[in-house]
ZATIDO-144975 format. One record per residue (C-alpha): residue number from 1; x, y, z; residue in three letters. Coordinates in pm, whole numbers, plus 50000, padded with zeros to 5 digits. Example, Ala and Ser with C-alpha at 12.3 -4.5 7.8 and 13.67 -1.06 7.14 Angstrom:
# residues 2
NODE num     X     Y     Z residu
NODE   1 51230 49550 50780    ALA
NODE   2 51367 49894 50714    SER
//
This chain:
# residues 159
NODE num     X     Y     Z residu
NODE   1 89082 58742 06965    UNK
NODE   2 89181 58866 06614    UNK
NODE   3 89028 58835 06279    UNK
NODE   4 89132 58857 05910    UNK
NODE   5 88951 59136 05733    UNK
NODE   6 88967 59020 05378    UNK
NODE   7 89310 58887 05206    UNK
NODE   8 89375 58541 05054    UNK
NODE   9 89100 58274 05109    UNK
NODE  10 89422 58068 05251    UNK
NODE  11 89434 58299 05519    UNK
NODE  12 89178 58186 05799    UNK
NODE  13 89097 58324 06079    UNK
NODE  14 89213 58332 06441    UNK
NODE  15 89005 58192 06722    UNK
NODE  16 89165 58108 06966    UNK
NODE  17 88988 58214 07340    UNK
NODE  18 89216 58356 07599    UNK
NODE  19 89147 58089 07898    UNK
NODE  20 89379 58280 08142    UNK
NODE  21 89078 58484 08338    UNK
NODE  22 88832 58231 08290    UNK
NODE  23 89088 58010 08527    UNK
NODE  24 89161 58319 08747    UNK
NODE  25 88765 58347 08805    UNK
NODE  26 88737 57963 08898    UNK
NODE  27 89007 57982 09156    UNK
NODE  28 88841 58282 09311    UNK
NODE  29 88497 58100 09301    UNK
NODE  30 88672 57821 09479    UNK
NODE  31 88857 57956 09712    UNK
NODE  32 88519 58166 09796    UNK
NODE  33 88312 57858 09825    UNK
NODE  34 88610 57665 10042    UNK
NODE  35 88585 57972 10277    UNK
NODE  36 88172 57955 10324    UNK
NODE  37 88141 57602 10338    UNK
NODE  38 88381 57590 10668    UNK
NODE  39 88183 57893 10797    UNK
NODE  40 87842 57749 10743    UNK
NODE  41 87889 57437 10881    UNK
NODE  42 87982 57543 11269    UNK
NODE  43 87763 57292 11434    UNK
NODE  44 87971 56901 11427    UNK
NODE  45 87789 56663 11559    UNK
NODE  46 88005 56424 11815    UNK
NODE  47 87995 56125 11988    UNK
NODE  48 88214 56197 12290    UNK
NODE  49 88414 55881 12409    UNK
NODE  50 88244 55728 12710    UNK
NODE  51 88446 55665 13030    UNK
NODE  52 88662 55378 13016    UNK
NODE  53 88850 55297 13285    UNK
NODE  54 89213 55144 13224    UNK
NODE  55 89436 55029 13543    UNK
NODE  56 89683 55281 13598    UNK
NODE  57 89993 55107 13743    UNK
NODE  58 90097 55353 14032    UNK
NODE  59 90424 55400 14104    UNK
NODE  60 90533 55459 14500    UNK
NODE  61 90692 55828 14394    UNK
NODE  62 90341 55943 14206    UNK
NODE  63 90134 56195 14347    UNK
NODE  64 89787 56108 14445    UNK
NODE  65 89591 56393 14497    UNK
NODE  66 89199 56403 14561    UNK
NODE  67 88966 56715 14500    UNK
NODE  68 88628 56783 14685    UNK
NODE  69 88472 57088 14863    UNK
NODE  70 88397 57133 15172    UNK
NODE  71 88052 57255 15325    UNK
NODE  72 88092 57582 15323    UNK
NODE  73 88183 57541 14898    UNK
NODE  74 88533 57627 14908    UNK
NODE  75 88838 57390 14759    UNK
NODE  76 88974 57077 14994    UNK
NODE  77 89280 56920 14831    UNK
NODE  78 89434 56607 15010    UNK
NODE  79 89799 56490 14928    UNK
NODE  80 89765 56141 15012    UNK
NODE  81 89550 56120 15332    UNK
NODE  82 89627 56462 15441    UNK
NODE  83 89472 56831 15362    UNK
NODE  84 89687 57071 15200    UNK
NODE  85 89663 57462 15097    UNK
NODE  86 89710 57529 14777    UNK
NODE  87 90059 57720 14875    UNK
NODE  88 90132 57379 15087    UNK
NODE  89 90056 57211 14773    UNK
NODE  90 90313 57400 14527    UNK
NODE  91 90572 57319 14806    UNK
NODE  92 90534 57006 14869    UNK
NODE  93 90476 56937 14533    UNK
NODE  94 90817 57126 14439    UNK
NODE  95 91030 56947 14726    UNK
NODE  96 90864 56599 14590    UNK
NODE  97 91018 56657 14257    UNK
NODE  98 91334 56741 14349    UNK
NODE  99 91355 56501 14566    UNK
NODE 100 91302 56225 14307    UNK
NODE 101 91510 56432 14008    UNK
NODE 102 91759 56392 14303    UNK
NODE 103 91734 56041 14376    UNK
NODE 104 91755 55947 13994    UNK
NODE 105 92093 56169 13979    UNK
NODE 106 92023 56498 13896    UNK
NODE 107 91868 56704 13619    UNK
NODE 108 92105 56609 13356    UNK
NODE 109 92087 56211 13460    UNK
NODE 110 92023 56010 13147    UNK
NODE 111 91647 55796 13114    UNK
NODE 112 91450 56067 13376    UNK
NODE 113 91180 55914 13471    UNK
NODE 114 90973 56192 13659    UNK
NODE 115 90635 56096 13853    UNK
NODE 116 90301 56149 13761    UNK
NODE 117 90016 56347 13963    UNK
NODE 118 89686 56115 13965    UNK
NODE 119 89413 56362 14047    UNK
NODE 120 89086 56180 14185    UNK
NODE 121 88815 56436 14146    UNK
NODE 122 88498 56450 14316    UNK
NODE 123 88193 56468 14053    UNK
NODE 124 88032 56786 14249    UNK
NODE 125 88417 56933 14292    UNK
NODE 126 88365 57270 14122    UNK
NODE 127 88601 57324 13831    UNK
NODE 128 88812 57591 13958    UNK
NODE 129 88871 57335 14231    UNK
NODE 130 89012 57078 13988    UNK
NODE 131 89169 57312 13766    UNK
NODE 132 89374 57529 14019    UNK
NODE 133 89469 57197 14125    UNK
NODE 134 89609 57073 13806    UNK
NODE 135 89746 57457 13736    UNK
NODE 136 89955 57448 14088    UNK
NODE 137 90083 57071 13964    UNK
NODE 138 90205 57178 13664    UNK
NODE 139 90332 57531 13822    UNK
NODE 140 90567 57273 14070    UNK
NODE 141 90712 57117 13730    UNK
NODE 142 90508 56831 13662    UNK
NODE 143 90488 56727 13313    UNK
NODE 144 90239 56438 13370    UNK
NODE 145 89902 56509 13560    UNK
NODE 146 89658 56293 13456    UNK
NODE 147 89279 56201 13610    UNK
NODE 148 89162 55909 13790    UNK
NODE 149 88817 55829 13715    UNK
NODE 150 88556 55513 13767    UNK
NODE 151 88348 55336 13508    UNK
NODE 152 87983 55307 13523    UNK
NODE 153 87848 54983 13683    UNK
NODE 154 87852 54712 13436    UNK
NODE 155 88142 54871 13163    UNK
NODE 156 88409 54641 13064    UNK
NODE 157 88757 54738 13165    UNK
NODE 158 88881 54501 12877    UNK
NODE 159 89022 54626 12572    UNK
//
């Protein structure tokens, strides 16, 4: 800010205010108040989505897979009817998709349609159960592993 010390009387003086750190404060003051309002909100209040059951069309080279334990609490994973290990699991589940990249002519085949792993898990089934399941799928190559799950009496299955 200047200012005439005596001169002419056509002279007037300068006052003009240097806005440049009153805008560099404000962004600071913003940026700080962005920054805690994120922080101090940390509890979000949801409504998770309810089960809703929507028919899965199965096709005859998707994997159906069902988790439970057994009575002594470890993990029993059937492949269809039958029980499998978990090291039965990864190869079987490896010789099923080759099988079927295979039968669709090869990795490099155009419009690869690879099948699905439908995991029906028991509602007492531990989660390392489930997810070692899911982890050995996925380990085998498959890209799609997905849940199969049951509404509660009385829930429409219409959309």
């Amino acid at each position: 800010m200047a200012m005439s010390v005596g001169g002419d009387s056509t002279e007037s003086s300068i006052s003009d205010i240097n806005t440049t750190p009153l805008v560099d404060v404000m962004l600071v003051l913003l940026i700080i108040f962005l920054v805690t309002t994120t922080v101090a909100v940390q509890a979000v209040q949801l409504k998770l989505p309810e089960v809703r059951f929507d028919p899965t069309m199965t096709k005859p080279e998707n994997v159906s897979l069902s988790v439970t334990t057994k009575p002594d609490g470890s993990c029993a994973v059937y492949w269809g009817m039958s029980p499998v290990s978990s090291t039965e699991l990864l190869d079987r589940a490896v010789v099923k998709l080759k099988a079927e990249i295979d039968r669709q002519g090869g990795p490099t085949a155009a419009g690869l349609e690879l099948p699905e792993a439908h995991i029906r898990g028991d509602v007492n089934a531990p989660y390392k159960c489930i997810g070692g399941t899911i982890y050995t799928m996925q380990r085998a190559g498959f890209a799609r592993v997905g849940f199969i799950s049951e509404p509660p009496p009385g829930v429409s299955t219409e959309r």
